[in-house]
C-alpha positions in Angstrom: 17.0 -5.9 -0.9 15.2 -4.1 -4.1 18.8 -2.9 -5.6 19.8 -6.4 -6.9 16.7 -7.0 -9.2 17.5 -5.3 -12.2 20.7 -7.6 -12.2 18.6 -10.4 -11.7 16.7 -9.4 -14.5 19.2 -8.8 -16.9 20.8 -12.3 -15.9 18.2 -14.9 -15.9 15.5 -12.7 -18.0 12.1 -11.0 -17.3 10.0 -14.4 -18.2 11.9 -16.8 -15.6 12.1 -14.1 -12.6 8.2 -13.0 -12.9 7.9 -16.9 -13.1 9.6 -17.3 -9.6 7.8 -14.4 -8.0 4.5 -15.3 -9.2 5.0 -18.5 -7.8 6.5 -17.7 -4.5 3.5 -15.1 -4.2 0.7 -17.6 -4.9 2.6 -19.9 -2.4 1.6 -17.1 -0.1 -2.1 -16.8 -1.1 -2.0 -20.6 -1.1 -1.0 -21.1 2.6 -3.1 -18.0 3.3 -6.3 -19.3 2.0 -5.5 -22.4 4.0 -5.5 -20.7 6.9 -8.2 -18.3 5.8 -11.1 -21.4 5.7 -9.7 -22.8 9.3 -10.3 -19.0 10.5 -13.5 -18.5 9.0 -14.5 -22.2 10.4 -13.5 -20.9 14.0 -15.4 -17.7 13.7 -18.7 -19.6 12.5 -18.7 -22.4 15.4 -15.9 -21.7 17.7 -14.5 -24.4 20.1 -16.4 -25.8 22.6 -14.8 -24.2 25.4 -15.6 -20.6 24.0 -19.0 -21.3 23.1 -19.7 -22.1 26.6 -21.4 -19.4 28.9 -19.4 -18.0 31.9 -22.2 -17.0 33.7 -22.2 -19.7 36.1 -18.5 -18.6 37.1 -18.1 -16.3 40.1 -16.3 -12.7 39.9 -12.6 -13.4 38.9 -13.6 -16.4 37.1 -16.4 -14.9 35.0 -14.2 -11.7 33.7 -11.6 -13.8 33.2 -13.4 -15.9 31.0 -15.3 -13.2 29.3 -11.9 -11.6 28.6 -10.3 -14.6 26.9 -13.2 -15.2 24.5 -13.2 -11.7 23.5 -9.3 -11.9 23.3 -10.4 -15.4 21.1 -12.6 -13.6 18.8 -10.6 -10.1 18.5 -7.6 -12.1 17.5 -9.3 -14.2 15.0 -11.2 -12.0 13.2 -8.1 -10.3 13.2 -6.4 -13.1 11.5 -9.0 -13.9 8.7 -8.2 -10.2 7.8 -5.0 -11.0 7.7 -5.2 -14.0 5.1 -7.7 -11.6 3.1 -5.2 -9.2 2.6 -2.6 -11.7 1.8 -5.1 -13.3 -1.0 -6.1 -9.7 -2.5 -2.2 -8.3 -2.4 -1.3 -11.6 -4.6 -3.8 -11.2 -6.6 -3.3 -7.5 -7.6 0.9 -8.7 -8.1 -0.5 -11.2 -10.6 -2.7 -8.9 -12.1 0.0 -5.8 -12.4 2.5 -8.4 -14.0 0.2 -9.7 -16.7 -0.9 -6.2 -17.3 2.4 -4.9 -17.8 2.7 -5.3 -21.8 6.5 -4.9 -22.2 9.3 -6.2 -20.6 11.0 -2.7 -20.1 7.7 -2.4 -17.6 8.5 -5.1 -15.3 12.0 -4.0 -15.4 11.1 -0.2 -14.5 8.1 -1.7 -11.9 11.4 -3.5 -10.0 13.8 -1.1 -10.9 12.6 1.4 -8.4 11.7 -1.3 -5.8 8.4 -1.3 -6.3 8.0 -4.7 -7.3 10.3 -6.4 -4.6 8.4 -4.7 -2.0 5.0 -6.1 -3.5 6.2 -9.4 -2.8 7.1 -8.5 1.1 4.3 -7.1 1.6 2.2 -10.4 0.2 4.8 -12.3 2.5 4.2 -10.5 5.5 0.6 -10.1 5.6 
């Protein structure tokens, strides 16, 4: 919940909690860009089962397999977007905290929530 940060910050001080989120945000980008490269590998040479034609199936059996490599491919590229957006949003939260010049920034940025939902949104995408 946003309300406790400025507590926070008063408590253990504006260096050590920007020092936690940055690092629990580029734990995120981290583990996205590992996903991110298995995606991206999928999407250039997908398993062998997808890459295999259905047009030797008959009626049910061709749809059905047309539909799940669509299905395949919709949700993966759907995925690698996902990891994108997970890399650029921790990216801009590490720019916007090394751009902020005073401390009495970071504590406005979290005083009105903004900053705690930055680091949901990284966490969730």
């Amino acid at each position: 919940h946003p309300a406790g940060w400025g507590a926070l910050l008063m408590i253990h001080g504006i260096p050590e909690v920007t020092g936690r989120l940055r690092s629990k945000v580029e734990n995120y980008a981290i583990y996205s860009a590992l996903f991110l490269s298995v995606s991206m590998g999928w999407l250039a040479d997908p398993p062998g089962h997808m890459a295999e034609s259905c047009e030797e199936l008959t009626d049910y059996y061709f749809w059905e397999c047309e539909i799940q490599k669509r299905i395949f491919a919709y949700l993966v590229g759907l995925g690698t977007m996902a990891h994108m957006l997970s890399i650029l949003l921790a990216m801009t939260f590490n720019n916007v905290l090394n751009e902020a010049a005073r401390d009495s920034d970071v504590i406005r940025m979290f005083a009105r929530g903004q900053g705690f939902l930055a680091t949901v949104r990284v966490q969730y995408a």
